[in-house]
C-alpha angles and dihedrals in degrees: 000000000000097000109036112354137063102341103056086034092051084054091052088053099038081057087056106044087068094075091064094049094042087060088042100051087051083069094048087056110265110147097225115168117254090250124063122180129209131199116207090186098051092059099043099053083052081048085058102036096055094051084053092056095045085045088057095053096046087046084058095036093057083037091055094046100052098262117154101210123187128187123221141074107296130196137189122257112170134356092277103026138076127191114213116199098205128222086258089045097247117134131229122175124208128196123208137166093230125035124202121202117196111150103142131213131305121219109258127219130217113252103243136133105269093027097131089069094064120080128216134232084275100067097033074066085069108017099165082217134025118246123242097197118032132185112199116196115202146038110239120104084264091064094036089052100051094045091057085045091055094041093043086059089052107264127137102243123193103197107208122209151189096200135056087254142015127268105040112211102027133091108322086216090052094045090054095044088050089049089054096040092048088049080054089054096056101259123142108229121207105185119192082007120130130189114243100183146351128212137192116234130156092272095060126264124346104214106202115196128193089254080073086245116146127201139163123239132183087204132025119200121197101206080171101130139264147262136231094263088226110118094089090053096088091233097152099061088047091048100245103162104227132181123249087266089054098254120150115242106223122164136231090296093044087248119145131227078265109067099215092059133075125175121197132186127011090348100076 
């Protein structure tokens, strides 16, 4: 949430939302000069700096409270053990009689030819430029964020989707009065259109769909959905039963099929 979820991605839409209000205040009076800069690399330096701020005060708040906190990528041993590879490689194992597992989710990608050349919630948090012409794939609020940020910003935006409206899931009449109000907004809607391929040219990236359209993008999001981040915790060997999408079966309580372990959040 802190690092990569709904705080760096509210001050992203907080940045956006100024466009709108700066048109509108020109009709309230205010006298704003025709042209307004913006500057992507400004707000994203506040962005980081001010993750790095609320990760210093979770980091005080776990050290005043008696918390032993250790950095680097863990895995499970044994019932009672886990093994942490820390950021210098060096490896330190830790017994308890309880372990927690709360890894969260990852950002998943289509799996279509040229795929490697979209990005993921995860890396629109930190675009070195921002894009001028953007494709969104999915239908979800990630995808319908980041497609008013973006538009907000002054890109064109195409939002790509499987269903006859956004926001699957939610209030058929909202979902129709967000689709409307993101076509006001300038966005170019694509409902039950999927993407089949992308491709690098000169131009940027050709983004091909299964309605044999063709356009060229300078970014490509996949707003596709995640998946429980569980397959470098070692849970086989340990016995942690898991689904066929990797998420940790836990019962009423968030205990696992082992007793000693509990899982809470995405990843389950």
């Amino acid at each position: 949430c802190v690092i990569r979820g709904c705080v760096p991605k509210k001050i992203l839409v907080y940045g956006a939302s100024f466009g709108g209000e700066i048109e509108d205040a020109r009709n309230y009076g205010w006298e704003v000069n025709e042209k307004v800069d913006f500057n992507w690399k400004k707000l994203l330096q506040k962005k980081t700096d001010e993750i790095v701020r609320l990760n210093g005060i979770y980091k005080r708040l776990l050290s005043n409270s008696g918390v032993k906190f250790f950095e680097g990528e863990g895995k499970i041993v044994g019932p009672n053990d886990v093994e942490v590879t820390q950021l210098d490689g060096t490896k330190l194992s830790y017994s308890a009689k309880h372990i927690l597992i709360a890894t969260g989710s990852r950002a998943q990608r289509p799996a279509i030819p040229g795929q490697e050349l979209g990005i993921s919630s995860d890396e629109a948090l930190s675009l070195e430029e921002l894009p001028k012409r953007a494709v969104v794939l999915g239908g979800g609020y990630i995808a319908v964020e980041f497609a008013s940020i973006w538009r907000g910003m002054g890109a064109s935006v195409d939002l790509f989707f499987r269903k006859e409206l956004p926001l699957r899931g939610f209030d058929d009449e909202l979902r129709a009065v967000v689709a409307r109000n993101l076509e006001g907004r300038g966005i170019d809607l694509h409902p039950q259109t999927n993407l089949t391929e992308l491709v690098k040219t000169e131009d940027g990236i050709k983004v091909r769909t299964d309605h044999g359209e063709e356009l060229i993008a300078d970014v490509v999001l996949f707003a596709t959905g995640r998946s429980p981040n569980t397959k470098r915790l070692n849970l086989a060997a340990v016995g942690v039963e898991v689904d066929k999408t990797g998420a940790i079966k836990v019962d009423e309580y968030s205990r696992t099929n082992v007793p000693s372990i509990w899982a809470v959040g995405d990843a389950t």
